[in-house]
C-alpha positions in Angstrom: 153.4 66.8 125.3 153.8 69.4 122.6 153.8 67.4 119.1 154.9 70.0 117.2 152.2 70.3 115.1 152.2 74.6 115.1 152.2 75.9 111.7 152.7 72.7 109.8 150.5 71.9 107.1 148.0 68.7 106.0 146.4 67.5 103.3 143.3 64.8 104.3 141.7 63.3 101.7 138.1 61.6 102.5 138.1 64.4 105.2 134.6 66.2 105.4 133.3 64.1 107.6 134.3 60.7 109.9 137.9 59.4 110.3 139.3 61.8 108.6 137.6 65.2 109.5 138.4 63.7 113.2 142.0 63.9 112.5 141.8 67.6 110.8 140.0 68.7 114.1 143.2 67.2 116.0 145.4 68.6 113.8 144.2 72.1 113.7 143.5 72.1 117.5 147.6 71.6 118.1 148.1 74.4 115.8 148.8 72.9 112.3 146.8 74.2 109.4 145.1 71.4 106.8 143.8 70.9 103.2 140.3 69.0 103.5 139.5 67.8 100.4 136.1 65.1 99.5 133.9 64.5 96.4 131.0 66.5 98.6 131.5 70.2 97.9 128.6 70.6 100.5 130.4 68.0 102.9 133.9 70.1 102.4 132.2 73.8 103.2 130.7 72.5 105.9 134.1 70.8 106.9 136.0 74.1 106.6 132.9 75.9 108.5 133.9 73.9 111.5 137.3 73.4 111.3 138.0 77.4 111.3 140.3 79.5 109.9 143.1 76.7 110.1 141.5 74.9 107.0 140.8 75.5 103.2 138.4 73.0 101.5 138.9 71.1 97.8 136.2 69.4 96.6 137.6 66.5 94.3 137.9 63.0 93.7 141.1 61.1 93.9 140.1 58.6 90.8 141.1 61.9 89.0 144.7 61.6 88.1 144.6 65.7 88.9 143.7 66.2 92.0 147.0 64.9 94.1 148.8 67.8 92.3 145.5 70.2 93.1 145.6 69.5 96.9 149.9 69.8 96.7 149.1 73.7 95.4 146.2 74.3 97.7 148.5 73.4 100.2 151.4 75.3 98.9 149.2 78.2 97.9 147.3 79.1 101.1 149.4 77.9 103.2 153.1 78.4 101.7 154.4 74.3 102.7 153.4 71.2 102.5 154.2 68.6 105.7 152.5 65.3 105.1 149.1 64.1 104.3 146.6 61.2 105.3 144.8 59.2 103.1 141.3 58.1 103.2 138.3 57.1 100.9 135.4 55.7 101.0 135.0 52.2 102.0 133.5 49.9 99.2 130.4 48.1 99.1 129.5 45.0 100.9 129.1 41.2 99.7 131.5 38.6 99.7 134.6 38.6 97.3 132.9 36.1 94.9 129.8 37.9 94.8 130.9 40.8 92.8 131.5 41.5 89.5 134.2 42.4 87.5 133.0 46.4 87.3 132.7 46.5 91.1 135.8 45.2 91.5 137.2 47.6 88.5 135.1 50.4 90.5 136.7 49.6 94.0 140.0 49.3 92.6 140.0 52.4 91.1 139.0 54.2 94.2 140.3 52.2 96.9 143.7 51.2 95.9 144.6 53.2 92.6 143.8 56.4 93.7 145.5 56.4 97.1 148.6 54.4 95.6 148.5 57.8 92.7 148.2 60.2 95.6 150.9 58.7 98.0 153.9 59.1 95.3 152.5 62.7 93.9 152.4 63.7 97.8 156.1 61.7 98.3 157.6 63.8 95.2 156.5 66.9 97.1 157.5 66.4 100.5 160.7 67.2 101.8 162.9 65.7 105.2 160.4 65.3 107.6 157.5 64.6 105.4 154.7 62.1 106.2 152.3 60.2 104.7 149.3 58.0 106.4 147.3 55.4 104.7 143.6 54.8 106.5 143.0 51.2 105.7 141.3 48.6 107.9 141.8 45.8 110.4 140.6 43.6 106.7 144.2 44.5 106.6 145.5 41.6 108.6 141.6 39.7 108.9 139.1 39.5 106.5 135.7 41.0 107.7 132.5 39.2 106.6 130.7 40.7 104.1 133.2 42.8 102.9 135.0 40.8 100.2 135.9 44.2 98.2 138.0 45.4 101.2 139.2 42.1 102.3 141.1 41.8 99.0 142.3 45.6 98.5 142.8 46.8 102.1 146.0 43.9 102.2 147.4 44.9 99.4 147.7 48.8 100.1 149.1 47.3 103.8 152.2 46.0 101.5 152.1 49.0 98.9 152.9 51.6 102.3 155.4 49.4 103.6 157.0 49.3 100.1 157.0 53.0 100.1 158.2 53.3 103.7 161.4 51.3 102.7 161.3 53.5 99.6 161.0 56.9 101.1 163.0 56.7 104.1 166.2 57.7 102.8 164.8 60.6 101.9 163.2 61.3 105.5 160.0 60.7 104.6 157.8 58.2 106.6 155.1 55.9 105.5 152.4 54.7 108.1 148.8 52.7 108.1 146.3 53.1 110.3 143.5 50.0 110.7 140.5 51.3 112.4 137.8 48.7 114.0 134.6 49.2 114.9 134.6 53.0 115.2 130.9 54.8 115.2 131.3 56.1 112.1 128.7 56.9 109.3 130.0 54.0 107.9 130.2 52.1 110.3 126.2 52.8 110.9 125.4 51.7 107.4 127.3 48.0 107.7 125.2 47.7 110.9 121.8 48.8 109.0 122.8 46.3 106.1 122.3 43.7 108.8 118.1 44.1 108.9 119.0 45.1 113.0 121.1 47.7 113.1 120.7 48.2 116.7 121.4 44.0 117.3 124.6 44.6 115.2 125.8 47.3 117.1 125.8 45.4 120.3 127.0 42.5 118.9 130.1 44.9 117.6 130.7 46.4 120.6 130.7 42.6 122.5 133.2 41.4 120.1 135.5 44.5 121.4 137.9 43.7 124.6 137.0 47.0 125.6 133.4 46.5 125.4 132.5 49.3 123.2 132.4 51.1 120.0 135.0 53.9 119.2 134.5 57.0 118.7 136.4 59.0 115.8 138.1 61.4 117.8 139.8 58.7 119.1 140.7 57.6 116.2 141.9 61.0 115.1 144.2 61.3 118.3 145.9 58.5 117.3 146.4 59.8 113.6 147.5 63.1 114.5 150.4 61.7 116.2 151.5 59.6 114.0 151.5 62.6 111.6 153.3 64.8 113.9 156.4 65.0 114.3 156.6 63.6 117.8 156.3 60.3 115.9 159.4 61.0 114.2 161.2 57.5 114.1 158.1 55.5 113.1 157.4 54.8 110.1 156.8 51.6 107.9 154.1 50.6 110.7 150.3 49.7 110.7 149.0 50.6 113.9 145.5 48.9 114.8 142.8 51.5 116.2 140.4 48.9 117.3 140.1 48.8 121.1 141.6 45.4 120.9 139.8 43.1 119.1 142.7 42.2 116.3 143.9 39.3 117.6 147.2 39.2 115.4 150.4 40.1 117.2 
């Protein structure tokens, strides 16, 4: 099936490496060029270094009230349009929700829900019909993860912030989507397994809690992401779509 991803043009935030460079290396391999911006200008060379001629790199950090705007014009400026965006960061740190204190929370705010909530409605003012934006959350979305009390009480809240700005945006042609990866083998996903003391023990006890009996990988994730982005997904939007081999056991 031809998404009809030639030509068109991405910015990914949290992109050099994991979840989100997955999805770049979709995007570009259907044809569509893409912005890959993190806070790593090592991460984001070596990013555009694999991702070929289809990519340009920004290093920057969304708590920066700047750098929505900067990735618009890189967009714009390499690539003459701007088609829809996905937006990841960095997962916050672990311990429950009582457990931290008021700057961590301050800090994950910031980062976590802030900054993508600033670079969804600077990315909205500069799409046009046809324009997407995805938020990468969590399945902490819809059930809190132990350990992770930071992300259990932000990850909700973006949930209703993109179907707010689904509602919003839609008359305008825009869509608004959220994707909730599981337990895919991500770097992050190796550090909350080390954090245990037996990182290999929490790996298989991960990948047993899984209906399909195994980890994810993130090019499965990015799959899933590209098409939501394309527009082949056209008349979806105001969605969160679980990438988690099953184990959410919400409807």
């Amino acid at each position: 099936m031809d998404l009809g991803l030639a030509d068109r043009v991405y910015v990914l935030t949290g992109a050099s490496r994991g979840l989100g460079l997955a999805t770049a290396q979709a995007l570009v391999a259907d044809g569509a060029k893409v912005v890959v911006s993190s806070r790593s200008q090592a991460g984001v060379d070596e990013a555009v270094r694999d991702l070929g001629d289809g990519a340009v790199g920004v290093a920057a950090d969304l708590t920066d009230a700047d750098t929505p705007g900067l990735l618009v014009r890189a967009a714009t400026e390499r690539f003459g349009r701007f088609d829809g965006a996905l937006i990841s960061v960095g997962g916050p740190g672990h311990g429950t929700a009582a457990a931290q204190t008021d700057e961590q929370w301050r800090e994950a705010f910031e980062t976590v829900f802030l900054g993508s909530v600033r670079a969804a409605r600077t990315f909205a003012g500069a799409l046009g019909a046809g324009g997407v934006i995805g938020f990468v959350l969590s399945t902490s979305a819809r059930t809190p993860i132990a350990g992770l009390g930071l992300s259990n009480g932000l990850r909700p809240g973006l949930a209703g912030v993109a179907k707010d700005m689904a509602d919003e945006y839609a008359p305008r042609g825009i869509r608004v989507v959220s994707l909730l990866p599981g337990r895919v083998l991500t770097d992050r996903n190796r550090e909350l397994f080390a954090a245990t003391g037996d990182a290999e023990k929490a790996a298989v006890d991960a990948a047993a809690s899984v209906p399909l009996g195994r980890l994810g990988e993130p090019e499965e994730f990015g799959r899933v992401a590209a098409f939501l982005l394309s527009p082949a997904a056209s008349y979806l939007t105001g969605l969160a779509v679980p990438v988690d081999g099953g184990a959410s056991r919400t409807l």
